[in-house]
Backbone as CSV, one residue per row, in Angstrom:
resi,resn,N_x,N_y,N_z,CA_x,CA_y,CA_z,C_x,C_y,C_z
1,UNK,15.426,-26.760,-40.571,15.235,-25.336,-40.449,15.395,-24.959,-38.991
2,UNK,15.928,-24.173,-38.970,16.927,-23.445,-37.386,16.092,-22.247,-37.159
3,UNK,15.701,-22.063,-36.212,15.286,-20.725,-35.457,15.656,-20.198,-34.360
4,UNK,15.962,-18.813,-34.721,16.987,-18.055,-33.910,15.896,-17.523,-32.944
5,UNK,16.392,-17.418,-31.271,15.963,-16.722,-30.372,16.457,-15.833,-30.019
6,UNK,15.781,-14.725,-30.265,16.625,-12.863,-30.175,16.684,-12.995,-28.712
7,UNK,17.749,-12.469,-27.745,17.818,-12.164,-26.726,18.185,-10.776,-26.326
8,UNK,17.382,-10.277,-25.635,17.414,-8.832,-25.129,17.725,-8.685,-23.286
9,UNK,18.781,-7.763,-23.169,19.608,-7.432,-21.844,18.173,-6.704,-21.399
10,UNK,17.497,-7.321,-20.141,16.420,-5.936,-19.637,17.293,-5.104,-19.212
11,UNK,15.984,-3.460,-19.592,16.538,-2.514,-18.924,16.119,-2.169,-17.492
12,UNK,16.842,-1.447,-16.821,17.097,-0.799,-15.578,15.277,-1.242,-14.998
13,UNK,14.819,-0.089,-15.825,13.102,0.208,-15.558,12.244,-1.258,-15.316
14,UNK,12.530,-2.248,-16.863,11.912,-3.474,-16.609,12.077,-4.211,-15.154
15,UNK,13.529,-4.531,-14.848,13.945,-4.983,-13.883,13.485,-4.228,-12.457
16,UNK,13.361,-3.244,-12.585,12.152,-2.412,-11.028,11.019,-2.965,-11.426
17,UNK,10.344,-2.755,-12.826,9.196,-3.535,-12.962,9.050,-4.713,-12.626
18,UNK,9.957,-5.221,-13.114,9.876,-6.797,-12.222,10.361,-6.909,-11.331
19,UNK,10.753,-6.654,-10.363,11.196,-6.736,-8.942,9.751,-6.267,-8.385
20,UNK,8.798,-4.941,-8.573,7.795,-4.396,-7.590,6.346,-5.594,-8.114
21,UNK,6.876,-6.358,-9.243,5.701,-6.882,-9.765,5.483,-8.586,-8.370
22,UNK,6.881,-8.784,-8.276,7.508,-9.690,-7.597,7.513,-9.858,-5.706
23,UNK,7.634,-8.514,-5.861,7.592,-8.346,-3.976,5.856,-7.846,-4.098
24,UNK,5.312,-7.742,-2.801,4.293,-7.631,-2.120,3.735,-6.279,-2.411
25,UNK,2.964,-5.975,-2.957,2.385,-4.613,-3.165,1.493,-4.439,-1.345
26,UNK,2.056,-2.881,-0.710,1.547,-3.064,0.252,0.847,-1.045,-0.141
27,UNK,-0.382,-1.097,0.456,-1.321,-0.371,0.125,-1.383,0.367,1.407
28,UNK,-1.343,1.950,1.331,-0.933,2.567,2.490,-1.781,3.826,2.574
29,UNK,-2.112,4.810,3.852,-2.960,5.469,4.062,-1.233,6.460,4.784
30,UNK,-0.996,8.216,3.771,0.004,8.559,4.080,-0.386,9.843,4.913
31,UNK,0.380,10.539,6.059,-0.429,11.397,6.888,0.903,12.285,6.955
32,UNK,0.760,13.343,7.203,1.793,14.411,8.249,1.523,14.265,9.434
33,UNK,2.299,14.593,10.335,2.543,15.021,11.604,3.795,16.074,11.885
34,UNK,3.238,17.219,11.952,4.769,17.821,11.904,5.459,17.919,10.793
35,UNK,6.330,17.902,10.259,7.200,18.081,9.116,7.321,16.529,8.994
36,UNK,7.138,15.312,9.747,7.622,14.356,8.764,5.849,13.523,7.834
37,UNK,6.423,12.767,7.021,4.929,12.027,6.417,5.541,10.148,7.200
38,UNK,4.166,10.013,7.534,3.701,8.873,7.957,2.991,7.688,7.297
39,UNK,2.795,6.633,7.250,2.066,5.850,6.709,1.484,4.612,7.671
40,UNK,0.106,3.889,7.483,-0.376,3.222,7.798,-1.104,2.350,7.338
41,UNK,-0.998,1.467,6.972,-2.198,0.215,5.975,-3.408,0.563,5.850
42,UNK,-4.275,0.690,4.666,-5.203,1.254,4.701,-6.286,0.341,5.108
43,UNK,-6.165,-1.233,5.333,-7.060,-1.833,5.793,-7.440,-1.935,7.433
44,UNK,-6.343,-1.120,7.899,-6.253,-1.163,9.274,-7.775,0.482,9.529
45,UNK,-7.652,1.161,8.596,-8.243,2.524,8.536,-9.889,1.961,8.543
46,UNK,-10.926,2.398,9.372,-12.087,2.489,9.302,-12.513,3.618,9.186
47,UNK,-11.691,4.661,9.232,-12.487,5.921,8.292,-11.677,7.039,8.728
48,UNK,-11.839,8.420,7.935,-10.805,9.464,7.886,-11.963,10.536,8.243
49,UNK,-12.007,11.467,8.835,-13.185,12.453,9.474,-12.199,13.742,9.511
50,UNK,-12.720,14.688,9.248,-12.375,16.031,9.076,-12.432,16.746,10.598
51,UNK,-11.909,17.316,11.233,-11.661,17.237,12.666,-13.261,17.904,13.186
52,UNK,-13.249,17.485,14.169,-14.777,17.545,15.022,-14.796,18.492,16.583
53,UNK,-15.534,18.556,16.614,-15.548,18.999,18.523,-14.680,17.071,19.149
54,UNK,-13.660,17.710,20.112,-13.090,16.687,20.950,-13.221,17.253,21.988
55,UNK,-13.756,16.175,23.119,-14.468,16.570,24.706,-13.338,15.999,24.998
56,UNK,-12.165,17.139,25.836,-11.394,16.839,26.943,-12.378,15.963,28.039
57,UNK,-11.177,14.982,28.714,-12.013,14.152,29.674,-10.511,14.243,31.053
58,UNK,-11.086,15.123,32.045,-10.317,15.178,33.237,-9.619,13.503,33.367
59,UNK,-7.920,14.285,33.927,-7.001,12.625,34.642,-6.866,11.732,33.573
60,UNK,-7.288,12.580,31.958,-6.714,11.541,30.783,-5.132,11.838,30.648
61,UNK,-4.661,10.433,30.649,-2.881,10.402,29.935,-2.647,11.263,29.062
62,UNK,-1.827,12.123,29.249,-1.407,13.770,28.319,-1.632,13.531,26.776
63,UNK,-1.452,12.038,26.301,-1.311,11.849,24.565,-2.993,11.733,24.103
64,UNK,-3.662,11.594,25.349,-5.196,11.518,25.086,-5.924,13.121,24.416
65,UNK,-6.387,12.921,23.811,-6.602,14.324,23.367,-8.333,14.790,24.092
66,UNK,-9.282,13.223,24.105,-10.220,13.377,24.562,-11.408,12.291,23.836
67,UNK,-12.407,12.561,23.564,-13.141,11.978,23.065,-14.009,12.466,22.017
68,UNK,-14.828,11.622,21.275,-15.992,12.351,20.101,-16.889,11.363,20.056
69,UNK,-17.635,11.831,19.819,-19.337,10.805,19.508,-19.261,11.039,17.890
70,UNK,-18.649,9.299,17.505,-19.108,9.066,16.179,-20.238,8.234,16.009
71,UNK,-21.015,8.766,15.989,-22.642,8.229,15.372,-23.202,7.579,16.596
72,UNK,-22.952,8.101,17.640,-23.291,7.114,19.062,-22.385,6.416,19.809
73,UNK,-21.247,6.564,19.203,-19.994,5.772,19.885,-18.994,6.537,20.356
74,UNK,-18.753,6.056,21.780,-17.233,7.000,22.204,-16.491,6.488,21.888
75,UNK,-15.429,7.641,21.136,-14.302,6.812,20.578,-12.886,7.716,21.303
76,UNK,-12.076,7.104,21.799,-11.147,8.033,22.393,-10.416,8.690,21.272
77,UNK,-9.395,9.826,21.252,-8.874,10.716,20.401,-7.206,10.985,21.219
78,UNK,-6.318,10.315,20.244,-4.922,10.617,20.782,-4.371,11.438,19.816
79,UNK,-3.548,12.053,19.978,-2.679,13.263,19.695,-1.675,13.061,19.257
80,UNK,-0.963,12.371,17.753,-0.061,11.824,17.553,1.229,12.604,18.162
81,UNK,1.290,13.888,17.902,2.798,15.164,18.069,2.824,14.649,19.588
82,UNK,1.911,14.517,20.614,2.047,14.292,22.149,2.330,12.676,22.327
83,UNK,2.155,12.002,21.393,2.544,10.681,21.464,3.949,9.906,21.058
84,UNK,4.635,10.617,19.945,5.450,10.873,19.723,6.738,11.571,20.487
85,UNK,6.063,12.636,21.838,6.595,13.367,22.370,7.402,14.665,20.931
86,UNK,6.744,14.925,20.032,7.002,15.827,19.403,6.613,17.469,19.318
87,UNK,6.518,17.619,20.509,6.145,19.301,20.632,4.649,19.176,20.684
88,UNK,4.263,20.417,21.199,2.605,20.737,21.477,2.365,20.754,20.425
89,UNK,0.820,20.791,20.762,-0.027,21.191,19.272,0.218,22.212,18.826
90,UNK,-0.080,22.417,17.546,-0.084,23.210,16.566,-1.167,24.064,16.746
91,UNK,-2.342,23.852,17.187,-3.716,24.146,17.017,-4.263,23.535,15.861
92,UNK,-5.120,23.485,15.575,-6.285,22.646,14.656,-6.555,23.637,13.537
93,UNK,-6.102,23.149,12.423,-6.221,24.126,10.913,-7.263,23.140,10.052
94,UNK,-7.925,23.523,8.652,-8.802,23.225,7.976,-8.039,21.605,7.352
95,UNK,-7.064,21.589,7.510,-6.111,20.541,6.850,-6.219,19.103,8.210
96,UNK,-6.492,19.377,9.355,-6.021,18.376,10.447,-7.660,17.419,10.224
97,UNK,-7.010,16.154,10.219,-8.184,14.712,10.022,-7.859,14.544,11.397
98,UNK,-9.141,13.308,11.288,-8.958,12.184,12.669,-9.050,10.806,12.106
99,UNK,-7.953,9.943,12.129,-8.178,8.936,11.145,-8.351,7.913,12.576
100,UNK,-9.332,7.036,11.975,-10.232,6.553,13.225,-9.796,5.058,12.368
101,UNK,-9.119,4.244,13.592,-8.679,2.677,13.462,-8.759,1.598,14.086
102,UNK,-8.449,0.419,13.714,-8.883,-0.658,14.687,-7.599,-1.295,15.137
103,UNK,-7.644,-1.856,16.487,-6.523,-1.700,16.903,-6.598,-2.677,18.393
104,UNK,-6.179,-3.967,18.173,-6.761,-4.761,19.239,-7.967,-4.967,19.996
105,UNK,-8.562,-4.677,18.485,-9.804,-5.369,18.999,-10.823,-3.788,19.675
106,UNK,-10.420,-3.118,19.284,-10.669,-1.713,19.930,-11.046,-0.583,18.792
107,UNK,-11.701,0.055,18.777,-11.886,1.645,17.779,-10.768,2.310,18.622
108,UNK,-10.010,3.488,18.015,-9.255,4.703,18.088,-9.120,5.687,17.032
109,UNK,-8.935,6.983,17.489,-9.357,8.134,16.953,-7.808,8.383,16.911
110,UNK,-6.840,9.040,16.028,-5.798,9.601,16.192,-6.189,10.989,15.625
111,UNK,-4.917,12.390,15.434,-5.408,13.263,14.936,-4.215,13.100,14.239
112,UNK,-4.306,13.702,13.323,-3.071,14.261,11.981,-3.043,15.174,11.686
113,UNK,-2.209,16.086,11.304,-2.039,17.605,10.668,-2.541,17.766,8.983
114,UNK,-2.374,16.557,8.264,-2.807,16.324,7.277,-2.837,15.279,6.655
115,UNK,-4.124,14.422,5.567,-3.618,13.263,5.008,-3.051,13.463,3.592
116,UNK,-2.193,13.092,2.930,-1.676,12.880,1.714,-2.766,12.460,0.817
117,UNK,-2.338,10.954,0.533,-2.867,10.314,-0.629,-2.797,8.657,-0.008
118,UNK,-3.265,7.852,-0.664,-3.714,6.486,-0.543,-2.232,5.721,-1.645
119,UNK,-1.516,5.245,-1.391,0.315,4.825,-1.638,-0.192,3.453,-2.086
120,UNK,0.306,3.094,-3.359,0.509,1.610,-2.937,2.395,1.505,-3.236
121,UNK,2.729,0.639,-2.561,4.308,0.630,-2.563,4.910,-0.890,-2.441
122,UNK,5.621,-1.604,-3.259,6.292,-2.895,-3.045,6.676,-2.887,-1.869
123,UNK,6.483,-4.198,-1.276,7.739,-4.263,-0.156,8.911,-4.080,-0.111
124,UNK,9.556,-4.719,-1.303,11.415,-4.677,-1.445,11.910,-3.065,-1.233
125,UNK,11.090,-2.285,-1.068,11.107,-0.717,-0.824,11.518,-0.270,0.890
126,UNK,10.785,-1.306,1.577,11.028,-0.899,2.816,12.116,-1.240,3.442
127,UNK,12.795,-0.787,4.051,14.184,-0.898,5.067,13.834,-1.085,6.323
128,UNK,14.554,-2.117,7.043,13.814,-2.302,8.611,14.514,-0.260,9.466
129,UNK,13.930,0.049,10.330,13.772,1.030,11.007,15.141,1.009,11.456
130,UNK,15.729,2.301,11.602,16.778,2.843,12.513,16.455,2.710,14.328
131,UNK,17.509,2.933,14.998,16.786,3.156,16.260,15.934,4.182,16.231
132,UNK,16.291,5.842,15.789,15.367,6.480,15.739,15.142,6.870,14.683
133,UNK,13.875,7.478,14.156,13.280,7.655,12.564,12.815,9.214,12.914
134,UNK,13.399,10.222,12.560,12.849,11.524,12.738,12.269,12.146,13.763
135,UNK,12.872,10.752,15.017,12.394,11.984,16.592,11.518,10.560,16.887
136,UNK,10.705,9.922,16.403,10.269,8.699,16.925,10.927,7.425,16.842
137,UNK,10.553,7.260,18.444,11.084,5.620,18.489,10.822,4.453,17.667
138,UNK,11.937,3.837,17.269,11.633,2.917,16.328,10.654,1.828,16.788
139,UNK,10.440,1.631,18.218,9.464,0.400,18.615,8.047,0.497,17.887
140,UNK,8.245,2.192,17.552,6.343,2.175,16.889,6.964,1.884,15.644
141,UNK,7.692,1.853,14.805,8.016,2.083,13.800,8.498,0.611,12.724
142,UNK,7.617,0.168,11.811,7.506,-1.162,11.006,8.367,-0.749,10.415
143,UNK,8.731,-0.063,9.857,9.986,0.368,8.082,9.963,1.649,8.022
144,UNK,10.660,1.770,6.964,10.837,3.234,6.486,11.138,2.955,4.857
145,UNK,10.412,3.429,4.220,9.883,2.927,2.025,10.749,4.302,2.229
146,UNK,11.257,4.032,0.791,12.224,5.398,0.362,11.371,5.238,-1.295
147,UNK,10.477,6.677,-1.351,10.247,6.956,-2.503,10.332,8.325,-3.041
148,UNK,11.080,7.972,-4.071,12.399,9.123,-5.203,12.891,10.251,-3.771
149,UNK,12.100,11.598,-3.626,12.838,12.347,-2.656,12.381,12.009,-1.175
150,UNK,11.532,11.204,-0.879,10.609,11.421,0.265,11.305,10.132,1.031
151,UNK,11.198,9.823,2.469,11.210,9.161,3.350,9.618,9.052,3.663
152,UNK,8.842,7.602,3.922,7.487,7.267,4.315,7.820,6.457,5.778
153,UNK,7.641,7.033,6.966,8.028,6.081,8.005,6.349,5.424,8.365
154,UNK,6.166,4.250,8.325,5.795,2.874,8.250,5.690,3.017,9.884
155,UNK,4.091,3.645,9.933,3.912,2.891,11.532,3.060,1.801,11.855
156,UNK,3.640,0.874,12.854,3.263,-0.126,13.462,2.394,-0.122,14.381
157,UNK,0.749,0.077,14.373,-0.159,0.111,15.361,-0.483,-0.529,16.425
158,UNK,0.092,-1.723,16.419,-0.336,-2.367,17.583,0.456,-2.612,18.427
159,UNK,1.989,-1.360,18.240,3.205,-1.017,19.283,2.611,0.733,19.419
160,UNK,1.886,0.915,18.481,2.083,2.592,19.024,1.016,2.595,20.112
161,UNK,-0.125,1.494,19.666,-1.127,1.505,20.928,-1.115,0.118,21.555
162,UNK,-0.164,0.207,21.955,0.078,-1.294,22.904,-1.033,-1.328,24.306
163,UNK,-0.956,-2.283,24.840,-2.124,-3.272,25.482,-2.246,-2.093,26.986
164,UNK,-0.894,-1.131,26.955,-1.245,0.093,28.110,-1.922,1.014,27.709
165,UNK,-1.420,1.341,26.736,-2.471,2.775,26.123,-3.693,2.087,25.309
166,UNK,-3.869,1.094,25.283,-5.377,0.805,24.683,-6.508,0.756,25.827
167,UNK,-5.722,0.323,27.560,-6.315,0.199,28.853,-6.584,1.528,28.873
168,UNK,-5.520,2.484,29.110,-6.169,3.774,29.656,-6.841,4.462,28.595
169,UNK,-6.945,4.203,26.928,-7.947,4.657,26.000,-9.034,4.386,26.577
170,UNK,-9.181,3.137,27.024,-11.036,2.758,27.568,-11.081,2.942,28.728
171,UNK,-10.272,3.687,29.988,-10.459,4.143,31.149,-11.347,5.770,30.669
172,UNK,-10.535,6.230,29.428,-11.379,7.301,29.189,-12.188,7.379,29.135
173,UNK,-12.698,6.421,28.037,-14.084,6.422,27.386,-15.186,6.024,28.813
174,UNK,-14.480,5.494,29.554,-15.169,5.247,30.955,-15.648,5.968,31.644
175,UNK,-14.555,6.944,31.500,-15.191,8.146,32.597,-16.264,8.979,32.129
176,UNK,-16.054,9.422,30.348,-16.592,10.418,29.790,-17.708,9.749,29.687
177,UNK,-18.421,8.307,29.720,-19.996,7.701,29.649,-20.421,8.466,30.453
């Protein structure tokens, strides 16, 4: 007695299914700045805060925005659009966070215009970076995930706050003690 094995062509869908089941599910924290959306690992994120009083601190580096006392701690506050070199602020609307991260060994405060949603996304999604990605340099820039209409540019934290701007982050926090 013979038994037949049905064989079926996967479709399109299965085969994404199995490809995203296959590559690396990477879990992402997605932000605006300006007209483009951003992303960042959400394990890198120690917390998202709804914008606060920020104490300018005289002779801070222009991308410094200033400082805030979270729960007893100075934490410096950078200005992504001024870090980027993407135009002044906007001013501060009901929508702008401060997503507060760790980052060589260091706390930092960034600001955002808005956060999205919490992404999880395969790797096989991401494309290594152009030289430039929408006005920012690709050195901050890990990938760029293409999902259905959207571009997610994939930043790399420990180039956007490299070992200079993490020095003069804690020159701030220095002065403002």
């Amino acid at each position: 007695m013979s038994t037949a094995t049905a064989t079926t062509k996967p479709t399109a869908s299965s085969e994404a299914t199995s490809r995203q089941a296959d590559s690396e599910l990477l879990q992402l924290v997605t932000f605006e700045v300006g007209t483009e959306e951003f992303a960042i690992p959400i394990l890198s994120v120690q917390e998202i805060n709804r914008m606060m009083q920020i104490t300018r601190v005289p002779q801070s580096p222009e991308f410094v925005e200033g400082v805030i006392n979270l729960r007893g701690k100075i934490i410096p506050v950078v200005d992504l659009r001024k870090r980027f070199s993407a135009g002044t602020e906007a001013g501060h609307t009901s929508d702008n966070r401060i997503i507060v991260v760790e980052v060589g060994g260091r706390v930092i405060g960034f600001t955002v215009d808005k956060v999205n949603e919490v992404l999880r996304i395969g790797s096989d999604i991401v494309e290594p970076a152009p030289a430039m990605v929408c006005g920012v340099e690709s050195d901050y820039v890990q990938g760029v995930g293409k999902l259905d209409d959207r571009l997610l540019i994939l930043l790399d934290l420990g180039r956007l706050f490299g070992a200079r701007e993490l020095d003069e982050a804690d020159e701030v926090v220095a002065r403002a003690a």
